[in-house]
VOMARNU-809609 format. One record per residue (C-alpha): residue number from 0; x, y, z. Coordinates in pm, 1 decimal, always signed. Example, Ala and Ser with C-alpha at 12.3 -4.5 7.8 and 13.67 -1.06 7.14 Angstrom:
% residues 2
0 / +1230.0 / -450.0 / +780.0
1 / +1367.0 / -106.0 / +714.0
***
This chain:
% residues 476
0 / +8986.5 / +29977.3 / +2506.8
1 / +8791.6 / +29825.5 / +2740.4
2 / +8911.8 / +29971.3 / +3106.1
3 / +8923.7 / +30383.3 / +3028.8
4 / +8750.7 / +30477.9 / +3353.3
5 / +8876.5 / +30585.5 / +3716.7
6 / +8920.9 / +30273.7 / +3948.4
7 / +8835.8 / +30331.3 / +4279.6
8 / +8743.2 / +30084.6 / +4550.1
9 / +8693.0 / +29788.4 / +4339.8
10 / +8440.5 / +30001.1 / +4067.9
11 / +8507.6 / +30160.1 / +3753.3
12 / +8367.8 / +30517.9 / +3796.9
13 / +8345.4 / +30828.2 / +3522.2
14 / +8458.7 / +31068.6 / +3812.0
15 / +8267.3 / +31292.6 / +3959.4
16 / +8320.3 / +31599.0 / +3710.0
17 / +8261.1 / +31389.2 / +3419.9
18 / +8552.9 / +31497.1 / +3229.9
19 / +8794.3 / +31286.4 / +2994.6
20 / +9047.4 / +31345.4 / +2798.7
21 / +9189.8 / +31149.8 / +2476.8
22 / +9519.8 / +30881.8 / +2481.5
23 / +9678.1 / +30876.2 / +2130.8
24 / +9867.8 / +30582.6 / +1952.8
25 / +10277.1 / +30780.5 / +1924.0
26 / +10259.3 / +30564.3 / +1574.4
27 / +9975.1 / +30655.7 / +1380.2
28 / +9818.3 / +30992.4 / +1616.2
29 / +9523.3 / +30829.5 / +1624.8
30 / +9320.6 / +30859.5 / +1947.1
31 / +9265.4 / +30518.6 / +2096.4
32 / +9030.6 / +30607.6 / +2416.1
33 / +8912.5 / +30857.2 / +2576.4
34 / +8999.8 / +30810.5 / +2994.2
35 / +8785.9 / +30945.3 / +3259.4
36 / +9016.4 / +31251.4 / +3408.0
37 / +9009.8 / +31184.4 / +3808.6
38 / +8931.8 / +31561.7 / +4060.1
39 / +8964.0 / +31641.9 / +4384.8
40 / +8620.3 / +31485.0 / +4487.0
41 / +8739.2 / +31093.7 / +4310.5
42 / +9066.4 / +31186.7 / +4543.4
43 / +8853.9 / +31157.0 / +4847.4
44 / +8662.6 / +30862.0 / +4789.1
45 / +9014.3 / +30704.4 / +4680.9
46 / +9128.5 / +30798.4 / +4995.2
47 / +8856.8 / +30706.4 / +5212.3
48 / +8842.3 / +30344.2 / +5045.3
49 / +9241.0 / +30285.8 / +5097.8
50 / +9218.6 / +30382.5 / +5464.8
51 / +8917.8 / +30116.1 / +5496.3
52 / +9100.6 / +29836.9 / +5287.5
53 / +9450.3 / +29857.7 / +5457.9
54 / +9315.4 / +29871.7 / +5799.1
55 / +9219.0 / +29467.6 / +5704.8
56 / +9551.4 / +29431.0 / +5460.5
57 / +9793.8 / +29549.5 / +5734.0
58 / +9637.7 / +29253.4 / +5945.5
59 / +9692.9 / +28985.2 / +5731.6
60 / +9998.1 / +28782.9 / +5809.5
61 / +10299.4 / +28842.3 / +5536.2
62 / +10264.9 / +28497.1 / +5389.6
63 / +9874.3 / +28560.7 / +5306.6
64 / +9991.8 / +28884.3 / +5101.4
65 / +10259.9 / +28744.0 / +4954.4
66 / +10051.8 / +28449.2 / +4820.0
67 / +9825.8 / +28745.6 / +4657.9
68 / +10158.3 / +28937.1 / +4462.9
69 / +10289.4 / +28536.2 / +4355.2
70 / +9932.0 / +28465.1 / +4234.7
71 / +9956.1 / +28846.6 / +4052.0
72 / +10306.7 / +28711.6 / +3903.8
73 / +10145.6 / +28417.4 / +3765.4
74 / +9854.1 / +28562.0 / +3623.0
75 / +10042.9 / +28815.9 / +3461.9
76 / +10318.3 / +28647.0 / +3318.6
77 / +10027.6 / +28442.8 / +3155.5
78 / +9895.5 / +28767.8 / +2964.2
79 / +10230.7 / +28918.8 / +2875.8
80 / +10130.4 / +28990.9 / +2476.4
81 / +9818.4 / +29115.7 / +2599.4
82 / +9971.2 / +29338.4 / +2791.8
83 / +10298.3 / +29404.8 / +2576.9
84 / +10046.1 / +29495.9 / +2326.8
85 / +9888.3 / +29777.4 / +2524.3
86 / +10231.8 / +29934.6 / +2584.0
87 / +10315.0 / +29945.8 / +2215.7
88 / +9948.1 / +30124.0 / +2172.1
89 / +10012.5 / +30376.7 / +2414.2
90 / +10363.3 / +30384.5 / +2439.7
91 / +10496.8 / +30330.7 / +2096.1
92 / +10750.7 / +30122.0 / +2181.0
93 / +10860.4 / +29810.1 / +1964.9
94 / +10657.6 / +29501.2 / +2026.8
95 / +10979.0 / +29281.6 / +2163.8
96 / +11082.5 / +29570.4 / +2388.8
97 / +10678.3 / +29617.0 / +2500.7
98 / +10713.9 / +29214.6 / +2584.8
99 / +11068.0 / +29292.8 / +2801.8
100 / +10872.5 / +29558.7 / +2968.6
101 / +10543.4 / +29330.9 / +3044.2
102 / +10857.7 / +29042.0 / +3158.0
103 / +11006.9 / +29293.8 / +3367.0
104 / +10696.6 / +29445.1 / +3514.7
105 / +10580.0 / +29099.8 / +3611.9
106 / +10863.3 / +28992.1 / +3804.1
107 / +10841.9 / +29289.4 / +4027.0
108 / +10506.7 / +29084.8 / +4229.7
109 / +10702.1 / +28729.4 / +4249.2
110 / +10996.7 / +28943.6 / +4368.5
111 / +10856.2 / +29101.3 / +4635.9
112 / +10589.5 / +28838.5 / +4684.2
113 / +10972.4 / +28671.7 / +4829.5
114 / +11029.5 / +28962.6 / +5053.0
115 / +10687.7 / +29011.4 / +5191.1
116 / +10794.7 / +28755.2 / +5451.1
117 / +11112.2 / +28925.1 / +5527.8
118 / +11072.0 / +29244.1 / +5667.8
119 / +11295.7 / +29137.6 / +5965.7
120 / +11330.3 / +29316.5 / +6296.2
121 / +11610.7 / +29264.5 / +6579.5
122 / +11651.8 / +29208.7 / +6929.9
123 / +11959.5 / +29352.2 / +7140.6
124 / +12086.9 / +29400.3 / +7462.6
125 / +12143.9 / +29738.8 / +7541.3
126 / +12547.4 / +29769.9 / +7596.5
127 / +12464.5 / +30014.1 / +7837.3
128 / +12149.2 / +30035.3 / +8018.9
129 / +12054.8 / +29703.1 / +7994.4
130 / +11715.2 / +29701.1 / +7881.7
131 / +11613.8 / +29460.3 / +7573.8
132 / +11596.4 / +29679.2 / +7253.1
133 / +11298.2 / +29555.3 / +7040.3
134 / +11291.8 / +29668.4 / +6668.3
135 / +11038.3 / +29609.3 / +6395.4
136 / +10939.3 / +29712.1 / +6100.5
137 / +10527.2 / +29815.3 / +6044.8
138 / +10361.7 / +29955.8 / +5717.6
139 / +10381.1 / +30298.0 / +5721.9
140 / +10030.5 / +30407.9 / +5584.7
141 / +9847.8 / +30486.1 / +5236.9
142 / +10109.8 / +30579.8 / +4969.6
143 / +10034.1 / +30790.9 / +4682.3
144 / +10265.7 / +30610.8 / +4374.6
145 / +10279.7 / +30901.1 / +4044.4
146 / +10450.1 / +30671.1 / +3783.5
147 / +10577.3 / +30814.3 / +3421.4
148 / +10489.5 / +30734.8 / +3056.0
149 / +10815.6 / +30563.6 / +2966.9
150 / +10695.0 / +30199.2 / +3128.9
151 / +10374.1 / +30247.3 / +3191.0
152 / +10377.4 / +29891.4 / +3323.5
153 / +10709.5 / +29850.9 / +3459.3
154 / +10705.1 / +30205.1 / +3706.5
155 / +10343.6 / +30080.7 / +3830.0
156 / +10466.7 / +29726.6 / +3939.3
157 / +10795.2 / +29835.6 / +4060.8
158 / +10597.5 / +30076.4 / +4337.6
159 / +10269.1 / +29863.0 / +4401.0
160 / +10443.4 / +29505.8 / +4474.8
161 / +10658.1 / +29665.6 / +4721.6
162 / +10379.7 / +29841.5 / +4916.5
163 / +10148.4 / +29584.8 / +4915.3
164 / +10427.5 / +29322.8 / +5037.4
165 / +10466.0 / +29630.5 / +5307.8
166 / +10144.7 / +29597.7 / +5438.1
167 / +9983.1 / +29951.4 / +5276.4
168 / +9720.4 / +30079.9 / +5023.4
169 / +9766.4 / +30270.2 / +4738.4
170 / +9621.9 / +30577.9 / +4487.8
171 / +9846.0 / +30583.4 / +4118.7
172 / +9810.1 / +30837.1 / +3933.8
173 / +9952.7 / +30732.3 / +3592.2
174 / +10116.1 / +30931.7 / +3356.7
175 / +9824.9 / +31125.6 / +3122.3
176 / +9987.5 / +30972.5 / +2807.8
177 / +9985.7 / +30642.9 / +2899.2
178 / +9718.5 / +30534.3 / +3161.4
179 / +9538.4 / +30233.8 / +2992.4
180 / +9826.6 / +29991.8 / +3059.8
181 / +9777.6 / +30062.4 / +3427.9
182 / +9441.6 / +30039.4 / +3429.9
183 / +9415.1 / +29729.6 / +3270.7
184 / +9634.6 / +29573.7 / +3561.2
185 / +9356.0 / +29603.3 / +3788.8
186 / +9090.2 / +29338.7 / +3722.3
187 / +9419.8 / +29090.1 / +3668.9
188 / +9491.2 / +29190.1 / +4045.9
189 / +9112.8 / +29152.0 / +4194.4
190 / +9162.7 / +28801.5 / +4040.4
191 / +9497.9 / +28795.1 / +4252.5
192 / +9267.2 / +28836.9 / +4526.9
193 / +9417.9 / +29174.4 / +4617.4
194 / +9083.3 / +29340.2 / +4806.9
195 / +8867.4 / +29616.3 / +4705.6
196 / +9001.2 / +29963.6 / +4796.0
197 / +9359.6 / +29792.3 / +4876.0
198 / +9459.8 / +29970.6 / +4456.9
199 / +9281.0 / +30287.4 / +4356.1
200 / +9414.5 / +30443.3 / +4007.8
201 / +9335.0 / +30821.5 / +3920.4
202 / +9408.3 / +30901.6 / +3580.4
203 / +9356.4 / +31279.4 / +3553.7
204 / +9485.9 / +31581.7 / +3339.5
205 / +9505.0 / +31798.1 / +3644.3
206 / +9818.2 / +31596.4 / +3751.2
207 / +9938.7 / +31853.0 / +3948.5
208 / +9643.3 / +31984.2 / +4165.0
209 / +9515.5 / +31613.5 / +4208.2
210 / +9859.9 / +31492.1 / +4363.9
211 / +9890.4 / +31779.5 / +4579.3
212 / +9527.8 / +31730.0 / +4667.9
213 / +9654.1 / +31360.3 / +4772.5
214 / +9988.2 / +31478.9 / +4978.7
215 / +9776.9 / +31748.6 / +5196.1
216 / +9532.5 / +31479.3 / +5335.4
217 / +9673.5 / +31341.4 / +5690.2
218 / +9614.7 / +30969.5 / +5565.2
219 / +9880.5 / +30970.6 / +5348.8
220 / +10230.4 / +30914.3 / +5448.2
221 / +10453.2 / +30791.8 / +5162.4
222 / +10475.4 / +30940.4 / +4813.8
223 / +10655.4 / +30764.1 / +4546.5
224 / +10749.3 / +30920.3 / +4208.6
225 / +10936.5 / +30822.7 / +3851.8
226 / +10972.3 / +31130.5 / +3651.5
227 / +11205.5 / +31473.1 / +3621.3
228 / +11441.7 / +31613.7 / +3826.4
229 / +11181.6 / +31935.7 / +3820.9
230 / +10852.2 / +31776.2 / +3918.2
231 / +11013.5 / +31538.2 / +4190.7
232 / +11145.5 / +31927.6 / +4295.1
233 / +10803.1 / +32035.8 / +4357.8
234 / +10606.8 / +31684.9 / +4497.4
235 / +10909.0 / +31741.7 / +4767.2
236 / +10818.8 / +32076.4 / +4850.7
237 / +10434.4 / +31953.9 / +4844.9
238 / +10552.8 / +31659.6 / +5109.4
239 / +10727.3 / +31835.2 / +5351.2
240 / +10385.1 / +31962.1 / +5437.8
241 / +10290.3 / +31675.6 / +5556.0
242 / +10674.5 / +31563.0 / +5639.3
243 / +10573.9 / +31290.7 / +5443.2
244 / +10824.6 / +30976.0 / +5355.4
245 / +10984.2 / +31011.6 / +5030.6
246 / +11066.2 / +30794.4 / +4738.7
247 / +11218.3 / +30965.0 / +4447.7
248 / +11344.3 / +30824.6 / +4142.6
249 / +11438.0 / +31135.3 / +3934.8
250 / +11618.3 / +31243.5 / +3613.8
251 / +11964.7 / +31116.5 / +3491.8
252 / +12319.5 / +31214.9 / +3263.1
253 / +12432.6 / +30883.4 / +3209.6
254 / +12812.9 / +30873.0 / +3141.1
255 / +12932.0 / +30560.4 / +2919.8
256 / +13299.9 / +30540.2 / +2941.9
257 / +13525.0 / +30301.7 / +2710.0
258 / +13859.7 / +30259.4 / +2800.7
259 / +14105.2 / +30154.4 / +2544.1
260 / +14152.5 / +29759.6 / +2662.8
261 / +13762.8 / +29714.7 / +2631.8
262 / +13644.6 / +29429.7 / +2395.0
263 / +13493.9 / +29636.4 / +2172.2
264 / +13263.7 / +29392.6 / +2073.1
265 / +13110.5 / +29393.3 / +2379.6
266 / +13139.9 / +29755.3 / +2445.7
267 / +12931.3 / +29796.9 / +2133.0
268 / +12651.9 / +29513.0 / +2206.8
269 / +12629.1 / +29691.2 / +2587.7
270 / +12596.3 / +30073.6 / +2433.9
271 / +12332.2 / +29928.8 / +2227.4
272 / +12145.7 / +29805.4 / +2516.9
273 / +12254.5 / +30100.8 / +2718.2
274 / +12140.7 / +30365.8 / +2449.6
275 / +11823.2 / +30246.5 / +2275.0
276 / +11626.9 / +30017.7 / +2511.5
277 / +11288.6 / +30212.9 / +2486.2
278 / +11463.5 / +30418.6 / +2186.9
279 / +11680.2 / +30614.9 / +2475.6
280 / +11336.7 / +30727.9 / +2629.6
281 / +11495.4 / +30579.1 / +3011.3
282 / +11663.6 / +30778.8 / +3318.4
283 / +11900.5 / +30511.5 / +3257.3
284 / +11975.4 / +30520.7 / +2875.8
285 / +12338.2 / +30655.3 / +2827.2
286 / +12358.4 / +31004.0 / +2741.5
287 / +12719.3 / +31129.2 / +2759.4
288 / +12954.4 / +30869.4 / +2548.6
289 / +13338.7 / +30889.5 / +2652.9
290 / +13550.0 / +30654.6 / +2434.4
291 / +13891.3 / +30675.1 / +2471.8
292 / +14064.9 / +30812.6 / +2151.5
293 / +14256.1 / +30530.0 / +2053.1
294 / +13921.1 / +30274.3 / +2018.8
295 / +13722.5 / +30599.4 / +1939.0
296 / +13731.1 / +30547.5 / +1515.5
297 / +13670.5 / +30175.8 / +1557.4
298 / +13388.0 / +30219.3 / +1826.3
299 / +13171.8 / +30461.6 / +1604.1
300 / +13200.1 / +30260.7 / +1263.4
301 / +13103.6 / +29953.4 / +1467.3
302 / +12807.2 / +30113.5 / +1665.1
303 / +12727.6 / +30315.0 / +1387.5
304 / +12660.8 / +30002.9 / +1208.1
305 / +12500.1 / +29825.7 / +1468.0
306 / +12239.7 / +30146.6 / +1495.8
307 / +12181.0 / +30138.4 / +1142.3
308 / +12034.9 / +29786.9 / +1129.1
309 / +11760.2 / +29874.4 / +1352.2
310 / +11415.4 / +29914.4 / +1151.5
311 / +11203.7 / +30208.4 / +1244.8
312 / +10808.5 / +30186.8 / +1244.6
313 / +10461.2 / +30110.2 / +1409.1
314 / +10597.6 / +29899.4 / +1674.7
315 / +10310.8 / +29637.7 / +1648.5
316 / +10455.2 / +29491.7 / +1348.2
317 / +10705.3 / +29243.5 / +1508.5
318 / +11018.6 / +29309.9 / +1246.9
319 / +11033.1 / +29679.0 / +1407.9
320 / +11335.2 / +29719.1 / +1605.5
321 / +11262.4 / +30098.0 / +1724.3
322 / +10941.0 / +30255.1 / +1729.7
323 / +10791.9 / +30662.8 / +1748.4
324 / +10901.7 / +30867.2 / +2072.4
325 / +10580.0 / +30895.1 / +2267.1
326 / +10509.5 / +31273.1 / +2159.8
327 / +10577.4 / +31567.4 / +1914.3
328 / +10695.9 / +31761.4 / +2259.8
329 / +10972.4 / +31472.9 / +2271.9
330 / +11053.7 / +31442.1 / +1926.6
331 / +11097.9 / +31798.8 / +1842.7
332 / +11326.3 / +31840.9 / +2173.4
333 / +11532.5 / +31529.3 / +2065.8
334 / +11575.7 / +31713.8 / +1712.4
335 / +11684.9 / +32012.9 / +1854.5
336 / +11948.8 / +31829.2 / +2075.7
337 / +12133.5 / +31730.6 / +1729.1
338 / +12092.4 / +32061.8 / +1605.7
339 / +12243.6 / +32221.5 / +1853.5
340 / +12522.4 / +31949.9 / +1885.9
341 / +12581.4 / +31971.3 / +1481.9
342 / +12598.1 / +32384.6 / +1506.2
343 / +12892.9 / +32348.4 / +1765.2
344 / +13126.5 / +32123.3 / +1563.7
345 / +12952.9 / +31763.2 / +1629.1
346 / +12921.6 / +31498.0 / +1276.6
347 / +12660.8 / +31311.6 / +1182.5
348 / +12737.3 / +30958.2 / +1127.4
349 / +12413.9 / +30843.1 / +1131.3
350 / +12032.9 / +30967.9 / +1086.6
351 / +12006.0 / +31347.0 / +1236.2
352 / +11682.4 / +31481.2 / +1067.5
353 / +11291.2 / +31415.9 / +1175.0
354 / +11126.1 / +31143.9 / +983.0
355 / +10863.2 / +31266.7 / +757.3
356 / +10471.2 / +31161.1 / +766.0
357 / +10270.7 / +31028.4 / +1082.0
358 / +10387.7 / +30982.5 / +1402.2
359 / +10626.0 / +31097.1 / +1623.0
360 / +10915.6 / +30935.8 / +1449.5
361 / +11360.7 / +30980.7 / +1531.8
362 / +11563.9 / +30755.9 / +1346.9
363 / +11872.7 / +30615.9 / +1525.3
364 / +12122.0 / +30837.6 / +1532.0
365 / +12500.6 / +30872.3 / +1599.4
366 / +12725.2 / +31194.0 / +1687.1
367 / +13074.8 / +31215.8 / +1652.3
368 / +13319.9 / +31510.6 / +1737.4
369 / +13042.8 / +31652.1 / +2038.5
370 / +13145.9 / +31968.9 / +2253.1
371 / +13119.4 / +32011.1 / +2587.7
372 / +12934.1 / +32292.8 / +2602.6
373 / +12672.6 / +32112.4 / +2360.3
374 / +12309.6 / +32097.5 / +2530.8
375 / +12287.9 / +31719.8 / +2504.6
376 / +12593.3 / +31707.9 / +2730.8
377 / +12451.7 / +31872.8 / +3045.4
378 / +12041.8 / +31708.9 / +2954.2
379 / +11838.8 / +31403.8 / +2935.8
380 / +11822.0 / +31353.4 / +2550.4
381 / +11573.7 / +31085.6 / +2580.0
382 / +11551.3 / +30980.8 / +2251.0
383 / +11740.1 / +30808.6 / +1995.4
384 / +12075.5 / +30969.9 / +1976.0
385 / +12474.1 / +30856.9 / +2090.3
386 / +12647.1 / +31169.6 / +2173.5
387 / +13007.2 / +31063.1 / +2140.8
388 / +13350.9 / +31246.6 / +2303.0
389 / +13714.9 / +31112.3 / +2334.1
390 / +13914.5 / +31122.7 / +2627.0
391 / +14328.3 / +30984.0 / +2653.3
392 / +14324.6 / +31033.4 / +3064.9
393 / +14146.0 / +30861.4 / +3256.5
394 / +14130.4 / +31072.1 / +3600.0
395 / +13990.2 / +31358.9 / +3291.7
396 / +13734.0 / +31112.9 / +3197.7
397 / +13634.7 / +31047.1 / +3622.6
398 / +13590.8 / +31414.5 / +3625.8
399 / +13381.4 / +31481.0 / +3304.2
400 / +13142.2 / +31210.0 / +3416.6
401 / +13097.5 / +31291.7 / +3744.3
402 / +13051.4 / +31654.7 / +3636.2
403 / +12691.2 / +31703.1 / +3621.0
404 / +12393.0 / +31764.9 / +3893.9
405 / +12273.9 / +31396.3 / +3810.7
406 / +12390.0 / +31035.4 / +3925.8
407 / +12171.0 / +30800.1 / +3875.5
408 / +12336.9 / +30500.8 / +3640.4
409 / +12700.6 / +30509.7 / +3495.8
410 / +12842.3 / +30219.8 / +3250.6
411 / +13189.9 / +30143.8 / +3270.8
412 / +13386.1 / +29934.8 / +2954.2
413 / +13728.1 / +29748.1 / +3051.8
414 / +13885.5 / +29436.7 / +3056.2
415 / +14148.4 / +29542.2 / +3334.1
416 / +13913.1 / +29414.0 / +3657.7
417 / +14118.7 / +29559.5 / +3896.1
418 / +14107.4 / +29949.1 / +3706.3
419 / +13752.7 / +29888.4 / +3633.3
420 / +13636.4 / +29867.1 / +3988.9
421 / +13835.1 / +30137.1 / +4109.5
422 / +13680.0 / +30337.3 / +3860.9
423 / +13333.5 / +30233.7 / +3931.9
424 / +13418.8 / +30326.6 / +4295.1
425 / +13448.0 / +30708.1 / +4202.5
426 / +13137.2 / +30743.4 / +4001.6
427 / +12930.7 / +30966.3 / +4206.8
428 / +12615.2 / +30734.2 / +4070.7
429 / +12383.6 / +30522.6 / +4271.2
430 / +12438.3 / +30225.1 / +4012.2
431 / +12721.6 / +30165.5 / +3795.8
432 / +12674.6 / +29903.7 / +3465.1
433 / +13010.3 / +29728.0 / +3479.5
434 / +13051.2 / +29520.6 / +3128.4
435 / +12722.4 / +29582.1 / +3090.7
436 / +12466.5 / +29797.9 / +2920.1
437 / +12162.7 / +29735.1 / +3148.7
438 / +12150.7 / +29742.7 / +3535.8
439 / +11779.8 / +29697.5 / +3639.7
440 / +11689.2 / +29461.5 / +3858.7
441 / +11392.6 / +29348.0 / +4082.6
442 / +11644.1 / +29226.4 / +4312.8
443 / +11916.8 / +29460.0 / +4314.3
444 / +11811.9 / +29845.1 / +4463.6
445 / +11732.4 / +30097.0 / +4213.1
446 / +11832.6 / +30476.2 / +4265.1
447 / +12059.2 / +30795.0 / +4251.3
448 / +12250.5 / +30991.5 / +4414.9
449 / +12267.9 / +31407.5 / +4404.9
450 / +11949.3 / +31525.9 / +4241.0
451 / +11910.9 / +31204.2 / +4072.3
452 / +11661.3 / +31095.3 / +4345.7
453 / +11607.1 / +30972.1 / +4713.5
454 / +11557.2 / +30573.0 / +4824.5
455 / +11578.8 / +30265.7 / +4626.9
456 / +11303.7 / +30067.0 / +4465.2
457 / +11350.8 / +29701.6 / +4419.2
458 / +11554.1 / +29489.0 / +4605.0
459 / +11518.9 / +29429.0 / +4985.8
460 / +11534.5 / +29798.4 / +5035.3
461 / +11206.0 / +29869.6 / +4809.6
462 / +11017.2 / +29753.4 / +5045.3
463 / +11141.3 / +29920.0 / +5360.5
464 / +11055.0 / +30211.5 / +5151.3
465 / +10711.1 / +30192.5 / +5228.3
466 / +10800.1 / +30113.2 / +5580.5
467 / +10840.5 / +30279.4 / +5918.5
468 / +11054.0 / +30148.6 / +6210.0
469 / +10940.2 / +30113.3 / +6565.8
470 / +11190.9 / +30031.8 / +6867.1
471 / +11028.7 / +29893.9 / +7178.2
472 / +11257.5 / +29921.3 / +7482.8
473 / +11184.6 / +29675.6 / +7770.7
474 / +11284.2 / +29484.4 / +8081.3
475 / +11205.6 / +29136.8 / +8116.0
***
């Protein structure tokens, strides 16, 4: 790999300590760098060189930045196997659902290279006092971005494009397993023309001092995060230190519910999409299946079929369909998940046991016959496996999904329009997947409700994110 060292301000540095620490390939566990490990000192200079560069970016008009993040599109939309290629190395993931990721993460800069110029303010008449109420929208300073493993292109993109379109700098800290995609995004951006200092990225093993580090310094006054419920807990407790602006896109229980008049066709082409799109490692992938127990025979056989097609190895050979989980930490929890399920009463339709040899591999696998009080009902499973229940009633079913601390993404299988909305409508989720098994957008706003996170990313709201608004009252 040819980018494996801190970037800050424009230069690739071996951080101050000297210290690295080695990035495995899920597929073979085979190290494939060794990446410079970022401390408190590389935090500084990072800091001191956003400060310098956004005090010029925040100037520039919003059609001169957004011709930088359309000219990033462009560029990287030109590389996307290069790219795709890293993810699978670092990631695991299949090569065809690296490529989606490299698609989507692209799309995020000629997205919000649109809404740079469209950060609109107001003018009013005050009802009352008369005076001429003035509101606008101004960038509202450096913002630390701490992105996960699970798209370690896609969760980059999705923060930077927004605050750069904003007006502000930025320090990433990638996750630890997967920082090379991230740092090989820079030099594509410097040829974007994005400025030195404007993008500073801070791999380090000392995650948790480093970002603190970051959210303490006065400079700062956004933080936005992809990860767990639990570490989004603490960054939180870290900000309101600072009463810093939060962006939080935390952990998720995703209910799939399939009423009896669904086409089951479709309902099984949209779990498939739902469950295994980066093998179930997603806040979004479905977790909790509810199909209702007429359909419920028919729906397993078919999905059950559908999962047993899919063709598990090293996802750089293009005929894999589903590649390793990203660690042993993953794998193991995702095997004790079915265990657990299987001991209280749940069936094995498909897969169920560890594969054997290198890598961190989980074939696909399919539960029938799951309790309620099994663990994968209540957690993230992230991996590989469709927990499924029955339900006959549907206000039952409203209550079992809605039971849980989560509500990030729901999916919702009917033909009846009319039921399906109203359904949709009491989800306690910030997104529901109507007829559909994927809801991510660039355009549409991404984001919970409950402990599922706070904010949006993407859409028009993304960028406000990384906003603050001013009101000017005046007489004229």
């Amino acid at each position: 790999m040819k980018y494996t060292d801190l970037y800050i301000n424009g230069e690739w540095l071996n951080g101050t300590g000297g210290e690295r620490f080695d990035v495995y390939n899920p597929a073979t566990e085979d190290v494939i760098a060794s990446v410079a490990s970022a401390d408190m000192a590389d935090a500084d200079k990072a800091l001191d060189a956003a400060e310098t560069a956004m005090n010029d970016w925040k100037c520039r008009t919003p059609r001169a930045r957004a011709e930088v993040l359309r000219k990033a599109f462009e560029l990287f939309t030109a590389r996307l196997p290069e790219f795709a290629r890293i993810i699978t190395l670092e990631n695991g993931k299949a090569s065809a659902d690296a490529m989606g990721e490299a698609a989507y993460a692209a799309e995020f800069f000629r997205w919000f290279s649109e809404e740079a110029v469209r950060a609109d303010g107001m003018i009013t008449h005050a009802p009352a006092s008369g005076a001429r109420i003035v509101v606008q929208h101004k960038p509202a300073g450096i913002a630390v971005l701490v992105t996960p493993w699970n798209y370690p292109a896609a969760m980059g993109t999705r923060k930077i494009a927004p605050a750069l379109a904003a007006g502000c700098a930025v320090i990433i800290k990638p996750a630890s397993e997967t920082p090379l995609t991230m740092l090989a995004l820079m030099p594509l951006l410097e040829e974007a023309g994005v400025p030195k200092g404007l993008i500073n990225v801070l791999p380090s093993k000392r995650t948790g001092a480093l970002v603190d580090h970051l959210l303490h310094d006065p400079r700062v006054r956004v933080v936005s995060f992809t990860g767990s419920t639990g570490v989004g807990r603490k960054l939180l407790h870290s900000a309101a230190d600072q009463v810093l602006k939060p962006a939080m896109e935390l952990g998720g229980n995703a209910p799939l519910i399939v009423f009896e008049d669904a086409d089951i066709e479709k309902a099984v082409q949209g779990a498939m999409l739902a469950k295994m799109r980066n093998l179930g490692e997603a806040c979004t992938a479905a977790n909790r299946f509810y199909v209702h127990e007429q359909i419920a025979d028919e729906f397993s056989s078919k999905y059950s079929i559908a999962m047993g097609k899919l063709k598990v190895g090293n996802g750089l050979n293009t005929d894999v369909d589903v590649g390793p989980l990203v660690n042993a930490e993953t794998r193991d929890k995702v095997a004790a998940f079915v265990d657990d399920a299987v001991a209280k009463g749940a069936r094995i339709l498909l897969g169920g046991r560890p594969m054997d040899g290198k890598g961190f591999f989980y074939p696909p696998t399919v539960l029938t016959n799951v309790t309620e009080d099994a663990d994968c009902v209540g957690d993230e499973i992230f991996g590989p496996v469709a927990a499924i229940q029955t339900f006959t009633d549907q206000e039952d079913v409203i209550r079992r999904a809605n039971d849980t601390e989560y509500g990030l993404v729901a999916y919702v299988f009917s033909e009846d329009f009319k039921r399906a909305m109203q359904v949709c409508e009491r989800l306690e989720y910030g997104m529901v997947g109507l007829n559909r098994g994927l809801v991510s957008d660039p355009a549409a706003p991404f984001g919970g409700v409950k402990q599922s996170g706070l904010g949006r990313e993407g859409g028009h709201e993304g960028m406000l994110e990384f906003m603050e608004t001013q009101y000017i009252a005046a007489d004229w």
